[in-house]
N, C-alpha and C positions, 0 to 999 in steps of 0.2 A: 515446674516453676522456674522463671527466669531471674536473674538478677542485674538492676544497671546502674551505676554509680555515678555522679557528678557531682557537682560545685556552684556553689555561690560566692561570690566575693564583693567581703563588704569595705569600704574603709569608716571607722568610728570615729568618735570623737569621745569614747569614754564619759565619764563620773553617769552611768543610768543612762547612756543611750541607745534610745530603741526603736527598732527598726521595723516595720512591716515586710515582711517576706513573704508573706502570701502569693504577690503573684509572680514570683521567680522562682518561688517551688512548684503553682502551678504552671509554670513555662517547664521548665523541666517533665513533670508528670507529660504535658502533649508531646515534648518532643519525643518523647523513649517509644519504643516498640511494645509498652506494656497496655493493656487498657484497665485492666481490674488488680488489685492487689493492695499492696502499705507503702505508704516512704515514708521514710527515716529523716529526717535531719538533725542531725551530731554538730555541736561543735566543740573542735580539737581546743580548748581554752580552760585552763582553771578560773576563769576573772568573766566569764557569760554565759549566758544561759537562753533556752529557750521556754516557751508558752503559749497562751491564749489570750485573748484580750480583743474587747471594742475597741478598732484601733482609733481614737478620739482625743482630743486635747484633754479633756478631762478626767477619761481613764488613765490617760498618761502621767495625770499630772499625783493622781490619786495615785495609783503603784509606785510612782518615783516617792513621794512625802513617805505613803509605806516603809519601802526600805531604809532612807532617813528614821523615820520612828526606830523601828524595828533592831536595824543593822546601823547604827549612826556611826559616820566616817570619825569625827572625833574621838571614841574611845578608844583605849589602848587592846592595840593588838598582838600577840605576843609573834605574831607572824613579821609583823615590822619591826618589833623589837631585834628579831631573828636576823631577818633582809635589809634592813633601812631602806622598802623600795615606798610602803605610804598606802600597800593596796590591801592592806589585812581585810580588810569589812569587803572589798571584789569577792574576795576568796569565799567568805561566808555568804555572802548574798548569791553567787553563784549556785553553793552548795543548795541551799535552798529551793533555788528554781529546776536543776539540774542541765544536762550538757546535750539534751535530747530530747524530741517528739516525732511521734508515728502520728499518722493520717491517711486512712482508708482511701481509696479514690475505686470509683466505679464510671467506666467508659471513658476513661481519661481525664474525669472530673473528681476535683477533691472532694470528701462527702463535709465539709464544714458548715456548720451553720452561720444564718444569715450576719450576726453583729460578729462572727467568731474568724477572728485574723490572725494566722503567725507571726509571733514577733521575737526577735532576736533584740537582749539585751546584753550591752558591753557595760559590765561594772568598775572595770580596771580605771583608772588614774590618768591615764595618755589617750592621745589618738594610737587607736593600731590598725592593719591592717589583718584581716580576717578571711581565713578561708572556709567554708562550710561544707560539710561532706553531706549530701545528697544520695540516699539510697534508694532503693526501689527492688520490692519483690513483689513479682504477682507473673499475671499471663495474661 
């Protein structure tokens, strides 16, 4: 088994946005020297997370109302309370989705299904910039 590492880089604009990375993970998968195995993608952020999703105005619109419902930016958070930085409900909505997903790929091809798109979400309060760590094990 081999291992190969790279990056994505995104720049955000924060409050729930979300990006389709599908096919800069699969650009990554054909450039590597691997044809069969997992990738990983991580990212290094307490305030985003990755998933799945139809990536569609309406699923978009439906997962963002979500965490509004859910996680509302308005309640108090004892994390701001703490920080005075405003991102307490990032921190929990992150936690939720988590900071990672694998993706089987066979012949250099991601095995995802058809409506099924990765999507990197920035919860945090600013634009940031973002870097994505990109793994890869197989043969």
């Amino acid at each position: 088994m081999a291992v190969e590492t790279s990056s994505i880089l995104l720049e955000t604009r924060g409050d729930a946005d979300i990006h389709d990375i599908t096919d800069g993970v699969a650009d990554v998968v054909r450039q590597s020297d691997l044809s069969d195995g997992v990738v990983t993608i991580f990212c290094p952020s307490a305030t985003s997370a990755l998933t799945t999703i139809e990536f569609e105005s309406g699923c978009i619109s439906d997962l963002r109302r979500l965490f509004d419902e859910i996680v509302n930016p308005d309640r108090h958070y004892a994390h701001n309370a703490r920080w005075h930085d405003g991102n307490g409900h990032a921190h929990v909505r992150a936690a939720l989705l988590g900071p990672s997903f694998s993706v089987p790929f066979v012949q250099q091809r991601l095995t995802l299904g058809t409506w099924q798109q990765i999507i990197y979400v920035d919860f945090d309060n600013r634009p940031r910039q973002r870097e994505l760590v990109v793994q890869m094990i197989g043969e």
